[in-house]
N, C-alpha and C positions, 0 to 999 in steps of 0.2 A: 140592585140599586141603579135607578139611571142616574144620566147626565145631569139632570133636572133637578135634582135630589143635592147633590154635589156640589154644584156652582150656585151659587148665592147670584140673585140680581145686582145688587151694589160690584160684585167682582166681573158681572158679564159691560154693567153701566160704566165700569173704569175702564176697561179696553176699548168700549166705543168712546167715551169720551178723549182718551190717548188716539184715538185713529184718525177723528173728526180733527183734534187739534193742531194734527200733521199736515193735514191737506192744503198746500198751497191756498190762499185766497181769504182762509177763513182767520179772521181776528181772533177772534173768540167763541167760546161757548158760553150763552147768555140766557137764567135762565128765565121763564114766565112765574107768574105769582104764584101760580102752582107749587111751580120747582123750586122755589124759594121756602115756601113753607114746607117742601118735604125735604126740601138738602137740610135743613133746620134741624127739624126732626131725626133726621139720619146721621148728622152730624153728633148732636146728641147724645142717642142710642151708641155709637160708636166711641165717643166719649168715656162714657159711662163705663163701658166693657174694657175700658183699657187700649183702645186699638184708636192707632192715626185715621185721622178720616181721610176717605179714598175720594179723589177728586172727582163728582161725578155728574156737578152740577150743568145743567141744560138735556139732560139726558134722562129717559123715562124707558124703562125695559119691561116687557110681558115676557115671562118663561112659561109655556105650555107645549112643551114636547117639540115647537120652533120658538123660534125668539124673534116678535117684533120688538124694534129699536127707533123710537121715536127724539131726533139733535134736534136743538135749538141754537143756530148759529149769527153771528155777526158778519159778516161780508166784507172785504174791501172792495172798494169803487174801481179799482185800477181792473179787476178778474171779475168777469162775467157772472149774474150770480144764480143762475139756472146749472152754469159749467161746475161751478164750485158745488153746488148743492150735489149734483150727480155725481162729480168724485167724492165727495163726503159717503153719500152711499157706498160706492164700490169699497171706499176703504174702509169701512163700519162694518159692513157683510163681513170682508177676508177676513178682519182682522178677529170680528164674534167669532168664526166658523174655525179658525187656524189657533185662539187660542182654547177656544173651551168645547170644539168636537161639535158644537148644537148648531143642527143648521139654522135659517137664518131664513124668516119668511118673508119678512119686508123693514126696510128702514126708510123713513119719513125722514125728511128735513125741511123744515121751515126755518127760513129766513125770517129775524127779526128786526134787523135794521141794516144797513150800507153805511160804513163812516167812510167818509168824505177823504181824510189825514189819511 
């Protein structure tokens, strides 16, 4: 049995959403209509089974033998938000690759808005 088998997406999406929300700069994880309507669903689902749901909203995971990691983040104005984006990455990679063993092909981060406050 691999890794892949093992690790559930919603388990690989709660580490990067716990690494993204560390990163100096970043407000929030915020997510698009998408992610609204699947945190929904996955809330749900999670619900249903008895089990707390795992915070994992703005965040979207492919597991196929690597794992792309697509954040949805909020920015503050005071930190750069190109800077922020690219620590967001590095800390989303370590933190996929250090908790659950699967490398870790690419993490996107789109910025969705800058508040001001």
């Amino acid at each position: 049995m691999t890794a892949e088998h093992v690790i559930a997406k919603p388990v690989v999406a709660a580490v990067a959403a716990h690494a993204a929300s560390g990163v100096a700069g970043v407000v929030r994880l915020e997510p698009g209509v998408a992610g609204l309507v699947g945190s929904v669903a996955r809330t749900a689902r999670q619900r249903f089974k008895g089990l707390e749901p795992v915070p994992t909203e703005g965040v979207r995971v492919r597991v196929e033998g690597r794992v792309w990691v697509e954040v949805d983040v909020v920015t503050s104005a005071v930190d750069q938000a190109v800077a922020v984006a690219r620590a967001v990455q590095r800390a989303v990679a370590a933190a996929v690759t250090e908790a659950t063993g699967l490398p870790v092909a690419a993490v996107a981060v789109f910025v969705l808005d800058i508040e001001l406050s």
